[in-house]
C-alpha positions as CSV (number, residue, x, y, z in Angstrom):
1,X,-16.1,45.3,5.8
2,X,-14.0,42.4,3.7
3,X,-13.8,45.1,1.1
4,X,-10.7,47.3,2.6
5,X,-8.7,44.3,3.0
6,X,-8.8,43.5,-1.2
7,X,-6.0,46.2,-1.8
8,X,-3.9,45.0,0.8
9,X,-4.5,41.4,-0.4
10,X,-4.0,42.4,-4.1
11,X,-0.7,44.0,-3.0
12,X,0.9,40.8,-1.1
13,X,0.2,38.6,-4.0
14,X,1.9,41.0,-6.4
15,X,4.8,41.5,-4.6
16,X,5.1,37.5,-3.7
17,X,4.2,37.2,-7.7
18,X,7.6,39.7,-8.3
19,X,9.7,37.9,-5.9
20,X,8.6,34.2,-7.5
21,X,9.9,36.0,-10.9
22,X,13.1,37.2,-9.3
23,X,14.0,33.9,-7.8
24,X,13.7,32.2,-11.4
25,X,17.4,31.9,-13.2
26,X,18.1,33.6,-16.0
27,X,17.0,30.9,-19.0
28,X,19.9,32.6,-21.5
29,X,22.2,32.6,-18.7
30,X,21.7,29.6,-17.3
31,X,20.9,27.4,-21.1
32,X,24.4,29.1,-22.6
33,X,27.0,28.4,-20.3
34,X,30.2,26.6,-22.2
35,X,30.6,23.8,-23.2
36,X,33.2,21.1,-24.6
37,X,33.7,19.7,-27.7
38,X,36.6,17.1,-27.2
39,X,38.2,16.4,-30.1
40,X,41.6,15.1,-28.6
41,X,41.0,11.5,-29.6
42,X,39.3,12.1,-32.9
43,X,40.8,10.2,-35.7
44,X,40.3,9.5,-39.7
45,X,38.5,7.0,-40.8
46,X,37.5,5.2,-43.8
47,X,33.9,4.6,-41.9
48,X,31.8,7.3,-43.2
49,X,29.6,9.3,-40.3
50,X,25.9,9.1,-39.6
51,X,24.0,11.8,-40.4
52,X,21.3,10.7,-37.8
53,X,23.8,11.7,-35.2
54,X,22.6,15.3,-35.3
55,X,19.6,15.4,-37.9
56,X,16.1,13.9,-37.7
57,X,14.6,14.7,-41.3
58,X,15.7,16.2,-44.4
59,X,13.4,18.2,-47.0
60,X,14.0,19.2,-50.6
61,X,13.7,22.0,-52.9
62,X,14.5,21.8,-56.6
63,X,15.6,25.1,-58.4
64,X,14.4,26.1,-61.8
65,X,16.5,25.2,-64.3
66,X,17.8,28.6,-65.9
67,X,19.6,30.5,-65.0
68,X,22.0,27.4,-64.6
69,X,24.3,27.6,-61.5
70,X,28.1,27.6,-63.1
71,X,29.9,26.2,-60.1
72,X,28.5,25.3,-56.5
73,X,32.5,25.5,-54.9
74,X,31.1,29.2,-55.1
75,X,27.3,29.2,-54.2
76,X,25.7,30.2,-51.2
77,X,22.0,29.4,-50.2
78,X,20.2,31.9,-48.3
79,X,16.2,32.2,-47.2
80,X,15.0,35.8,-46.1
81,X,11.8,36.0,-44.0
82,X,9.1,35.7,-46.4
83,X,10.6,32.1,-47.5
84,X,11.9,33.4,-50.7
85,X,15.5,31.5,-51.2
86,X,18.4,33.6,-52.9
87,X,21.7,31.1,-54.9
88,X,24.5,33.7,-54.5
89,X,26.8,32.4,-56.9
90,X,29.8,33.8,-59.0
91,X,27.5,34.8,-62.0
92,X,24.9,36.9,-59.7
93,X,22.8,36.1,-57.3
94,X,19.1,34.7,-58.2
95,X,15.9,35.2,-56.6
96,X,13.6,32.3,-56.0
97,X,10.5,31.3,-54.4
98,X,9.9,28.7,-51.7
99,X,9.4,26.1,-53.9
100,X,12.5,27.0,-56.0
101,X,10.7,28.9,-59.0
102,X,12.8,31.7,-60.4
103,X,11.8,35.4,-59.7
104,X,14.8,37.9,-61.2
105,X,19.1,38.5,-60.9
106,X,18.9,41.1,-58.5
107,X,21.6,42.9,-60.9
108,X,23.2,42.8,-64.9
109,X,26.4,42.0,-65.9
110,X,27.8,45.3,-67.2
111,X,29.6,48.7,-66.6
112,X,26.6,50.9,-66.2
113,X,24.7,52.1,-62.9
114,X,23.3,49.3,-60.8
115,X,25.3,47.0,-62.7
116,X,28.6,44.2,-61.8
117,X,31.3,43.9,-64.2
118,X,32.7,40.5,-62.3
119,X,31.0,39.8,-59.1
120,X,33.7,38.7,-56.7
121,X,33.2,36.1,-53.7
122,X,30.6,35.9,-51.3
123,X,27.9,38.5,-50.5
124,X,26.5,40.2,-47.4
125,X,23.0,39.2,-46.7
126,X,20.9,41.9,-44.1
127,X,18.2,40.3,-44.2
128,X,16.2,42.3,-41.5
129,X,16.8,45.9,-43.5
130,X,16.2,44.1,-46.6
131,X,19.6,44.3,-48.8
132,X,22.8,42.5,-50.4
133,X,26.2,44.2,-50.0
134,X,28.3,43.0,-53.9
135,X,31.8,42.9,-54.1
136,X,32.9,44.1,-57.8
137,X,36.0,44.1,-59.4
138,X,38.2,47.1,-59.4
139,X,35.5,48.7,-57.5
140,X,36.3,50.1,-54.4
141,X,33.2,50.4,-52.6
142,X,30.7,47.3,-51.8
143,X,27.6,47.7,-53.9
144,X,24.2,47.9,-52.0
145,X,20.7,46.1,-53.9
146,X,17.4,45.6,-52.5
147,X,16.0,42.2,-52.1
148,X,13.9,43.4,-55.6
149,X,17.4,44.1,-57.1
150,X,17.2,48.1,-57.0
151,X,20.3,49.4,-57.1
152,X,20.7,51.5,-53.3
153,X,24.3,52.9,-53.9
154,X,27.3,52.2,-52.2
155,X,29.3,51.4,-48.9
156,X,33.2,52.3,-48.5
157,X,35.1,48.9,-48.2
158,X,38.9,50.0,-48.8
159,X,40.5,52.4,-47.2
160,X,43.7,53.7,-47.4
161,X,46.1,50.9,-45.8
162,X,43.3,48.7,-44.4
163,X,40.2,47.4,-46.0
164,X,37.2,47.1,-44.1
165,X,35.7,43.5,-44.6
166,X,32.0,43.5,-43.6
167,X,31.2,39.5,-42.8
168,X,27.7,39.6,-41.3
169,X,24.6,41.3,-40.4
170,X,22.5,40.4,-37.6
171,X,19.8,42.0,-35.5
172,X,20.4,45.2,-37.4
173,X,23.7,45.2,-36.3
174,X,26.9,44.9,-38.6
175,X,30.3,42.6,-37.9
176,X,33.4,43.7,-39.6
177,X,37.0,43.4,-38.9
178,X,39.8,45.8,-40.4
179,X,42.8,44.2,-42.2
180,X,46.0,45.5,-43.4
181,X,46.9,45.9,-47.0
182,X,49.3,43.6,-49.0
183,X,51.8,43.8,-49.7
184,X,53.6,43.7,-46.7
185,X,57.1,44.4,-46.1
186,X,60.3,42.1,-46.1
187,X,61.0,41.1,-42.4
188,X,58.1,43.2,-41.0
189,X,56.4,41.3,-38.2
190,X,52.7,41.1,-38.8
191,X,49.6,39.3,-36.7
192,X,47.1,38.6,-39.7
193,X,43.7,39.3,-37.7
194,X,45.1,42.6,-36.1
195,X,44.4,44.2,-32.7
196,X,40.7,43.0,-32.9
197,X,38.9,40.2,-34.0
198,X,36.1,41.8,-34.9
199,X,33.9,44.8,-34.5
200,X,29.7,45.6,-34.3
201,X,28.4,48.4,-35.0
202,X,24.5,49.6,-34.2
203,X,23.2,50.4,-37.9
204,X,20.6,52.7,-36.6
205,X,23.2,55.0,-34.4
206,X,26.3,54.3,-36.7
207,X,28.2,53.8,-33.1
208,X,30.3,50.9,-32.4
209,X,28.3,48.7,-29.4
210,X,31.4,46.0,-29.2
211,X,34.7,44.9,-30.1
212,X,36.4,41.5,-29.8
213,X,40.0,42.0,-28.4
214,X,42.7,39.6,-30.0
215,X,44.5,38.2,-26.3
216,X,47.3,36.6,-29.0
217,X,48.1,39.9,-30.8
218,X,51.4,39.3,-29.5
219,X,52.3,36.5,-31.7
220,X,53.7,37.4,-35.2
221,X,55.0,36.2,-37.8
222,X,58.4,37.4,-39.8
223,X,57.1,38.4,-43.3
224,X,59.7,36.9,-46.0
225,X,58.3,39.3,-49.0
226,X,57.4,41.4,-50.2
227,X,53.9,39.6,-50.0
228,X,50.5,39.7,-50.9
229,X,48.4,37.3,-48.0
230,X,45.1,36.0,-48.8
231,X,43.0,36.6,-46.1
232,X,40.6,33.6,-44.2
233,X,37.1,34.7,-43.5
234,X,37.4,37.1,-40.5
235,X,35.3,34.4,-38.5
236,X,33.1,31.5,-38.6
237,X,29.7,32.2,-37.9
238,X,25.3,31.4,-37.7
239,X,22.8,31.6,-36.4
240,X,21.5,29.2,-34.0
241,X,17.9,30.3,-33.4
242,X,16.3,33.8,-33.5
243,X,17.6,34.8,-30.4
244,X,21.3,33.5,-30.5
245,X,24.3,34.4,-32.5
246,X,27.2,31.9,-32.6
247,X,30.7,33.3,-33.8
248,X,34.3,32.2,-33.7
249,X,37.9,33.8,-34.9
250,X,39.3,31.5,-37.2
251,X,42.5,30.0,-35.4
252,X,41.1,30.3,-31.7
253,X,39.9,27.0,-30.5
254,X,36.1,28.9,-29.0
255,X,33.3,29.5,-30.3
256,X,31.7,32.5,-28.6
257,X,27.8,32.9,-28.6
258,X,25.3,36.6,-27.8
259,X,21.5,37.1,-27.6
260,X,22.4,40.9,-27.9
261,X,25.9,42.1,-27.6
262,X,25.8,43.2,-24.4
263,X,28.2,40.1,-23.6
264,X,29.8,37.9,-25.8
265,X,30.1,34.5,-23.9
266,X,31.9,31.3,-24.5
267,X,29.6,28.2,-26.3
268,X,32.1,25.5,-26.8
269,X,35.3,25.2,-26.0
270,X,37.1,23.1,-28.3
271,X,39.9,20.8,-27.0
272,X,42.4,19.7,-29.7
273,X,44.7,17.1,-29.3
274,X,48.5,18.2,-28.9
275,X,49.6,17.5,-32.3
276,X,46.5,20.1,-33.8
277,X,47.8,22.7,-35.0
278,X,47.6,26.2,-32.8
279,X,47.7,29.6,-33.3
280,X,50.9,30.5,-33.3
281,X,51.1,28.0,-36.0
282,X,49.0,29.5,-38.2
283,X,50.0,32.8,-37.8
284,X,54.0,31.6,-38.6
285,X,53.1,29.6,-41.7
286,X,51.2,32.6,-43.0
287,X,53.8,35.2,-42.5
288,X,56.0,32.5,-44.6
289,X,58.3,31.7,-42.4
290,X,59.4,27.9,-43.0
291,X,60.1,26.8,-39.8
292,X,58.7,23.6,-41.4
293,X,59.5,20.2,-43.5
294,X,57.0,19.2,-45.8
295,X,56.0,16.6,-44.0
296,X,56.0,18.3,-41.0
297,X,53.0,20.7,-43.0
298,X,51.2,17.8,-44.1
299,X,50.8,15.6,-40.9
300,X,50.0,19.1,-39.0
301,X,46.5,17.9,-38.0
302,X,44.8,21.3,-38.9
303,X,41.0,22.4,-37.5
304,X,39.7,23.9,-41.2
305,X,36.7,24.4,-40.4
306,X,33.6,24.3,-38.0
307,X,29.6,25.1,-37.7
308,X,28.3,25.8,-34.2
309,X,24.5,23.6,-33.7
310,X,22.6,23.9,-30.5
311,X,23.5,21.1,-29.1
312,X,27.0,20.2,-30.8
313,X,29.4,21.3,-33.6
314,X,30.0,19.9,-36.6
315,X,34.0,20.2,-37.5
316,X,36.4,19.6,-40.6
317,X,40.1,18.4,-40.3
318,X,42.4,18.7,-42.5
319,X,45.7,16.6,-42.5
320,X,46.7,16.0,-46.1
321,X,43.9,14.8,-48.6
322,X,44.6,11.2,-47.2
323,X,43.4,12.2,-44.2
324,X,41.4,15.2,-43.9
325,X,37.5,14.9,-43.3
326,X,34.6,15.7,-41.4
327,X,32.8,15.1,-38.1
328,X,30.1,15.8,-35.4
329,X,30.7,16.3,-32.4
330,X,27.6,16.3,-29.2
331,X,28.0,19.1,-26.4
332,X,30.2,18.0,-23.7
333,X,30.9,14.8,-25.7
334,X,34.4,13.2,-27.1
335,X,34.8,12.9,-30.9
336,X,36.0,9.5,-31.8
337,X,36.4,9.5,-36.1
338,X,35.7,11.8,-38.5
339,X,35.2,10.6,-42.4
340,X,34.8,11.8,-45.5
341,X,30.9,11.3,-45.9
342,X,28.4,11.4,-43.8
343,X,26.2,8.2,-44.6
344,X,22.5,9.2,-45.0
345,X,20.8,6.8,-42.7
346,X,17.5,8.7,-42.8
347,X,16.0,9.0,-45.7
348,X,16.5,6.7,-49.2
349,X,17.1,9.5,-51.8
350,X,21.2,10.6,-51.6
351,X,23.4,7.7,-49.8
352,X,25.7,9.8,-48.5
353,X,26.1,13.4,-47.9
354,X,29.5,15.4,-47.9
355,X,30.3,18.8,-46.4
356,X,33.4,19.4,-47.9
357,X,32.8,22.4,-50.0
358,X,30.3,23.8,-47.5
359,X,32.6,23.5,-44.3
360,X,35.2,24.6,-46.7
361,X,34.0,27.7,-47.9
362,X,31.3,28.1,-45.2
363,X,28.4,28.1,-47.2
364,X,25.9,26.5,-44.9
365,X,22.6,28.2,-43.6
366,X,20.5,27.9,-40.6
367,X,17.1,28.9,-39.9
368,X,14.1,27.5,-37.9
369,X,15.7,24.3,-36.9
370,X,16.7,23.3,-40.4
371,X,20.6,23.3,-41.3
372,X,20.1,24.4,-45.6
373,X,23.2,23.0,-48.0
374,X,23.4,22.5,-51.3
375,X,23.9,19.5,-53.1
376,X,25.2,18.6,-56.7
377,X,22.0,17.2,-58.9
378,X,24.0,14.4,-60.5
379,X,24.3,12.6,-56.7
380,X,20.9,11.5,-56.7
381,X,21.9,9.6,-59.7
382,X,24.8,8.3,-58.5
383,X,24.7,4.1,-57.3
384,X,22.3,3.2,-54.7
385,X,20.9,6.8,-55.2
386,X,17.4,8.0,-56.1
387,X,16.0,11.3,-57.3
388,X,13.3,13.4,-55.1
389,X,12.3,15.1,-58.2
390,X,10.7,12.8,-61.0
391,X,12.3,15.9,-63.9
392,X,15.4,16.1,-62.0
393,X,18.1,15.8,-64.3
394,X,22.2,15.0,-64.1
395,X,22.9,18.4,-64.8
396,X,20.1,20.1,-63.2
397,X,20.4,23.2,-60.8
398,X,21.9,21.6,-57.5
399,X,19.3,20.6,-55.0
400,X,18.7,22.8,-51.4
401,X,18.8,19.9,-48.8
402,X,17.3,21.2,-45.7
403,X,18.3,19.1,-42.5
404,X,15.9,19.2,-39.9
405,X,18.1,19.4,-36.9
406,X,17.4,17.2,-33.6
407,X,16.5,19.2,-30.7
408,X,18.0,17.5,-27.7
409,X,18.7,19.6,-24.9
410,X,22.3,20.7,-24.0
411,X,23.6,19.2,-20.3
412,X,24.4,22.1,-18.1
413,X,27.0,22.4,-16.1
């Protein structure tokens, strides 16, 4: 008799078990609402940083020595899924393992198929699909390799009077903005980062899936030229965890965060102080119009640079070489000093750690927790220093220093 009642018993518990789920907020939405950075007090100081502010470990990987890496103002570290690291410098990039043993150059120096004549800045990683867009000179197409180095062909990069400047791929998805052409005509009035900020398009139905609208398109600058502008990277961006993509336009004071495109929300929201330079600022000075006196350009406190972590943002200001360093600053806290170094209070190998060339040319890497930079060999034998490596040498390959991030939870609001 108990029997014809199970159904009806099943059925209340499954439909309490669906209205439990239901009542739940939504982790993502509720984890990634904004948050502040305030940088309005933030000053120099002589008083280096702390690198235990934001990290609670660091590993190290040595690189074989040849090939040797010409210049690390122009290397970039990257890790693919198996582990296997890649240097993309400006002689090629190189193939390692995860212990930094050399594999291959995924390409030749030469004029033949599958080969660079001059490799020109940085490349475009897709690590999920397993290739490396190239940038060649006097080429007008980005060259496509495999992982393996096999040459895959071509992708259109200039067109016409815009160029089409591919600056990420993630979730098999690709970011690019559009830019205008140099040189640009005398008087002409000219926003440098166009209608849109950027644009993502799904790789596997070549359709575009979002577009980030630029709300200050109305500010230009008066072109005294004819000019030729070098661009800025379209946008900072990285990748925060699996599951969370952080970008943000160059001169807008937001960095903007997605789990999948279907919104694009605000992260942090950086407040400057008044004397910081703004976008109208940048988009003036760039245009060429000297509205400026030299000093007035050199006090300009200027945000140069900036890397989204989960639970803060490390930043780089730049106000003359007297004054221009770096910082770190928690979610929803207030920046005090920023520094030249950061003073490695957590290990005993390199006394002090500085970001300048990768907040500069954004060369930093994140994956799995672990924030990977690369660092000159002949620190470690600088004073107070000591070598990880017993055969490391002064003019060894530079070291990949892998910060293990702290993973304190954000405050919500």
């Amino acid at each position: 008799m108990k029997l014809k009642f199970i159904p009806y018993i099943l059925f209340f518990l499954l439909a309490a078990s669906c209205q439990e789920k239901g009542s739940k907020p939504d982790t993502i939405q509720q984890e990634y609402k904004p948050h502040i950075i305030d940088l309005s007090e933030a000053e120099y100081s002589e008083e280096p940083q702390l690198l235990s502010d934001f990290v609670e470990s660091i590993e190290y990987i040595k690189f074989s020595e040849e090939p040797l890496i010409p210049d690390l103002v122009f290397t970039y570290p990257v890790e693919d899924n198996e582990g296997n690291l890649y240097l993309d410098s400006s002689n090629g990039i190189h193939k390692y393992t995860p212990s930094g043993q050399y594999v291959k150059s995924l390409f030749k120096k030469g004029q033949g198929p599958g080969e660079l004549a001059s490799k020109i800045g940085r490349s475009i990683f897709n690590i999920e699909k397993n290739y490396v867009l190239v940038t060649d000179y006097g080429k007008m197409d980005y060259q496509k390799f495999s992982l393996n180095g096999d040459f895959l062909g071509t992708e259109p990069y200039q067109l016409e009077t815009v160029s089409k400047t591919i600056f990420a791929f993630w979730k098999n998805t690709e970011l690019y903005s559009y830019i205008r052409n140099a040189p640009y005509e005398q008087h002409s009035k000219v926003n440098p980062d166009s209608l849109y900020f950027f644009t993502v398009r799904n790789l596997d139905t070549d359709s575009v899936i979002f577009r980030l609208k630029n709300h200050h398109f109305d500010i230009k600058g008066e072109v005294i030229g004819p000019r030729i502008a070098i661009q800025a990277a379209p946008a900072y961006r990285g990748i925060i965890s699996d599951s969370l993509l952080w970008v943000k336009p160059v001169h807008v004071d937001t960095v903007f965060c997605t789990t999948n495109w279907k919104d694009l929300r605000p992260f942090y929201i950086i407040k400057q102080s008044p004397d910081a330079a703004n976008y109208e600022w940048f988009t003036i000075c760039w245009a060429g119009v000297n509205n400026y006196s030299t000093s007035e350009l050199l006090n300009k406190k200027q945000l140069s640079g900036v890397w989204a972590l989960k639970n803060g943002l490390l930043y780089a200001y730049f106000q003359g070489e007297e004054k221009s360093g770096h910082g770190f600053c928690p979610a929803d806290g207030k920046a005090k000093t920023y520094s030249k170094l950061f003073k490695n209070d957590v290990d005993k190998y390199c006394p002090s750690i500085d970001f300048s060339i990768p907040m500069n040319i954004s060369s930093l890497f994140c994956k799995n927790g672990y924030l990977y930079m690369l660092v000159d060999a002949f620190k470690f034998f600088e004073e107070g220093a000591k070598p990880p490596f017993p055969d490391l040498k002064e003019d060894s390959n530079p070291v990949l220093v892998k910060l293990k991030l702290k993973n304190g939870k954000r405050r919500y609001v």
